[in-house]
C-alpha positions in Angstrom: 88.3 99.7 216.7 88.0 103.4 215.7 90.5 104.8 212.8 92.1 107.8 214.1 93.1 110.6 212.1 93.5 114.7 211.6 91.3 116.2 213.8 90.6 113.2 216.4 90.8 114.0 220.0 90.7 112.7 223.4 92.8 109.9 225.8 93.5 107.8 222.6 95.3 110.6 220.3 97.2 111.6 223.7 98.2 107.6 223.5 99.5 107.4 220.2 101.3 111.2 220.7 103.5 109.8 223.3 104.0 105.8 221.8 105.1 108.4 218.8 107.2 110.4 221.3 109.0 107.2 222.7 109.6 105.9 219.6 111.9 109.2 218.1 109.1 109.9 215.6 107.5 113.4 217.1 109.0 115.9 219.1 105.5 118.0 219.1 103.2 117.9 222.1 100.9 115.4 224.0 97.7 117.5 223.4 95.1 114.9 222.4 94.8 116.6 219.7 95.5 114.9 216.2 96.7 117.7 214.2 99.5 118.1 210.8 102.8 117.2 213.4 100.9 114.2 214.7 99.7 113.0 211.0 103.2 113.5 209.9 105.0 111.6 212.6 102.0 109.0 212.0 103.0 108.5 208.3 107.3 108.0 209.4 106.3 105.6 211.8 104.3 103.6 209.1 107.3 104.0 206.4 109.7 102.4 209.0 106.8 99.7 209.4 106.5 99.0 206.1 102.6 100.1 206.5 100.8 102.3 204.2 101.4 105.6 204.6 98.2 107.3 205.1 99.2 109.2 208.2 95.7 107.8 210.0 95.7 105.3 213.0 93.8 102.4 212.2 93.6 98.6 214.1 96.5 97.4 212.4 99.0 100.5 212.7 97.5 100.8 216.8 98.4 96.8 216.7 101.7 97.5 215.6 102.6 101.0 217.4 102.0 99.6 220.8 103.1 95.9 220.1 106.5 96.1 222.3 104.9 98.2 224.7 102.4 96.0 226.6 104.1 93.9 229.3 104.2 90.2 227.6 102.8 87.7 230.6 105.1 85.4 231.9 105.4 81.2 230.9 104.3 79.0 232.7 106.6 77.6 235.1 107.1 74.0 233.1 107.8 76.3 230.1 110.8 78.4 231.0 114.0 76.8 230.0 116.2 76.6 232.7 119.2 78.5 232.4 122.6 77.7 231.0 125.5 76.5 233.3 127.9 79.4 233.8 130.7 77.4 232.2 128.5 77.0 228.7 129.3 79.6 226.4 125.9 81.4 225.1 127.7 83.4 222.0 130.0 86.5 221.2 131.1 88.5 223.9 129.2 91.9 224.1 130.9 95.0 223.9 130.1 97.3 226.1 129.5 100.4 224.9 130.0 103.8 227.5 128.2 106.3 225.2 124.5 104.4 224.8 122.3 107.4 226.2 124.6 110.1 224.1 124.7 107.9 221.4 120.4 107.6 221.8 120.1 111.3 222.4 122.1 112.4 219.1 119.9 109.8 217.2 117.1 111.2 218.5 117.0 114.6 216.9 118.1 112.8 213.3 114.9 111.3 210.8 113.7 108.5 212.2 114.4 106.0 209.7 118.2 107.3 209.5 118.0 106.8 213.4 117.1 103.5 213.2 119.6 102.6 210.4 121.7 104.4 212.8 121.2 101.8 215.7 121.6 99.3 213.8 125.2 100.2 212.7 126.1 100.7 216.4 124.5 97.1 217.1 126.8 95.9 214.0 129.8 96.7 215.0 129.2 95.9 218.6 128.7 91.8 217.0 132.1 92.9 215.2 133.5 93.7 218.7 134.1 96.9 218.2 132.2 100.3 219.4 131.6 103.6 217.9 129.9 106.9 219.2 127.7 109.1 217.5 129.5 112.0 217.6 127.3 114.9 215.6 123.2 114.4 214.4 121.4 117.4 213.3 123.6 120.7 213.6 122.0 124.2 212.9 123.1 125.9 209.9 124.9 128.7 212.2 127.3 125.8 213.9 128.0 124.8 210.4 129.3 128.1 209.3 131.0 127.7 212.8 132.2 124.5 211.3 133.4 126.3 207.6 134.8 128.7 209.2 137.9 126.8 210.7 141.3 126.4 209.0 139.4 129.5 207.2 139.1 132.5 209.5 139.6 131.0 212.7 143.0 129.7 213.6 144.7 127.9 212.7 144.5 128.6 209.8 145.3 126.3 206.3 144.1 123.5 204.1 145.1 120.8 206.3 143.1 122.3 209.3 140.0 123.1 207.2 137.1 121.0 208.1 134.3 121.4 205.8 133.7 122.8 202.4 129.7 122.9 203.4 128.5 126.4 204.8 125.2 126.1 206.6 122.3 125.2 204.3 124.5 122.5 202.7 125.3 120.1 204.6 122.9 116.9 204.9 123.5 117.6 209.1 121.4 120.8 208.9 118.4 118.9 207.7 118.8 116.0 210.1 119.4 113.5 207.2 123.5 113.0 208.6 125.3 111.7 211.3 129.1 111.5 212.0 130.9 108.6 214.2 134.2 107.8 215.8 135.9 104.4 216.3 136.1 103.6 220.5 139.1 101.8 221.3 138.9 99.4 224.0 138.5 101.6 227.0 136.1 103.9 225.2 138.6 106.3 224.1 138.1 108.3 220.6 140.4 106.4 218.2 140.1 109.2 215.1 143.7 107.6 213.2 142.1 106.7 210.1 144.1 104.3 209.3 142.7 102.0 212.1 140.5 99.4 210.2 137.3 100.2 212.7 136.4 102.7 210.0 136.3 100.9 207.5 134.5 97.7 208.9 132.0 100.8 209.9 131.6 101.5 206.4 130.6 98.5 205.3 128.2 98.0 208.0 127.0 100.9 207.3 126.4 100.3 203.6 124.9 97.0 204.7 122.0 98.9 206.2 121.3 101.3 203.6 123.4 104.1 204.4 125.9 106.0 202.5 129.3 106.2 203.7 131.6 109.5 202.8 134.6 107.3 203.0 133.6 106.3 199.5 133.3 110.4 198.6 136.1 111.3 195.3 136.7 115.3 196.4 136.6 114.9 200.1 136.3 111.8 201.8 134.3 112.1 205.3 135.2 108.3 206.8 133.1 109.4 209.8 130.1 111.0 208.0 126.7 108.5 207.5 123.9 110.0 205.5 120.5 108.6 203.9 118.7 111.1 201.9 116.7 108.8 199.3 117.7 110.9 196.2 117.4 114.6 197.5 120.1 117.4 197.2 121.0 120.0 199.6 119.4 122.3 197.4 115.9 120.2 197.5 116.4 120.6 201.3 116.9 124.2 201.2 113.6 124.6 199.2 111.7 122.4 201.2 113.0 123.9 204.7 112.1 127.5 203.4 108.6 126.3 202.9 107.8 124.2 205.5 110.6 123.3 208.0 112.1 120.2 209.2 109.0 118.3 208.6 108.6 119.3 204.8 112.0 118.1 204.3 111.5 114.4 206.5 108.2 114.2 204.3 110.2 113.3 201.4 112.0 111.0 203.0 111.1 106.9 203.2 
């Protein structure tokens, strides 16, 4: 097949562009046209794949972009097991969780590969019986000097109401790198007492994936905050947003 890369167009590129757009790894347009964005959200689907990143579309990257997304035909009839009786128990009860397409949307605006870690938390503790919302992704740096400023200069004012010490700029949130959670309890209500042990069973889901967990933090623990970062500070984000965006910041992340 032909290798698609910067500067392909036509039906194909529109293809992949929206595969990429279902998948959470673009948010730039269905042009047909293979430019930088598409390259870039090319190369984060790859990471996640474990594929070389080279950013170009090639028979086994295609093979694996649109595996899931071809309908699978149907057994033959002698080869579909027959269903279980209803009295046969088929494994752990699910738990149901009311906030799937808020949770989904929040994840969506987050890296990719921190969205997926991100699922699979939710999926985790859903096996532990227990369910969490996402509660905050990607915030702009103007909501979190929204966020310092409380306990601060907007009542009430005090330590004990204070919710941040990041102003905007310094929080992983503002580079999409961050997300927060709360505990569910079992009619889907927010449960934030943090002494219920949902947070910390969250934690060490979460660490289980790869994520880091600010429940662990010394000066300030965050029990709800998640973050994956792969080494970089706030101030590496800073840098890299100044020259380049969101993107030049995701770039360095894998």
């Amino acid at each position: 097949m032909p290798m698609y890369r910067r500067g392909s167009r036509g039906q194909p590129v529109e293809r992949i562009q929206a595969r990429l757009k279902e998948l959470g790894h673009s948010r730039g347009p269905v042009d047909g046209d293979f430019g930088p964005g598409t390259e870039r959200a090319v190369k984060a689907f790859q990471r996640a794949q474990d594929l070389t990143a080279d950013g170009k579309v090639g028979k086994k990257t295609w093979d694996r972009l649109f595996a899931e997304s071809e309908p699978k035909p149907a057994p033959p009839p002698s080869l579909v097991a027959p269903s279980p009786p209803a009295t046969e128990a088929v494994g752990p009860p699910a738990v149901t969780n009311p906030y799937t397409r808020l949770n989904e949307r929040r994840l969506s605006r987050v890296h990719p590969i921190l969205a997926s870690r991100g699922r699979c938390l939710i999926e985790l503790c859903a096996l532990d019986e227990f369910a969490v919302l996402i509660t905050q992704g990607l915030r702009t740096w103007e909501e979190q000097d929204q966020l310092y400023a409380k306990g601060r200069t907007v009542p009430p004012l005090g330590k004990r109401h204070i919710v941040t010490y990041a102003k905007g700029g310094y929080s992983f949130h503002n580079f999409g790198l961050a997300f927060d959670i709360v505990i569910l309890d079992a009619i889907g209500k927010a449960d934030w007492d943090p002494s219920n042990p949902g947070w910390t069973r969250a934690g060490k889901l979460g660490k289980s994936v790869g994520l880091e967990w600010g429940g662990e933090w010394r000066r300030f623990k965050d029990i709800p905050h998640f973050q994956y970062i792969c080494g970089l500070t706030t101030a590496d984000c800073r840098a890299l947003y100044q020259s380049g965006g969101l993107p030049a910041v995701w770039e360095n992340i894998s």
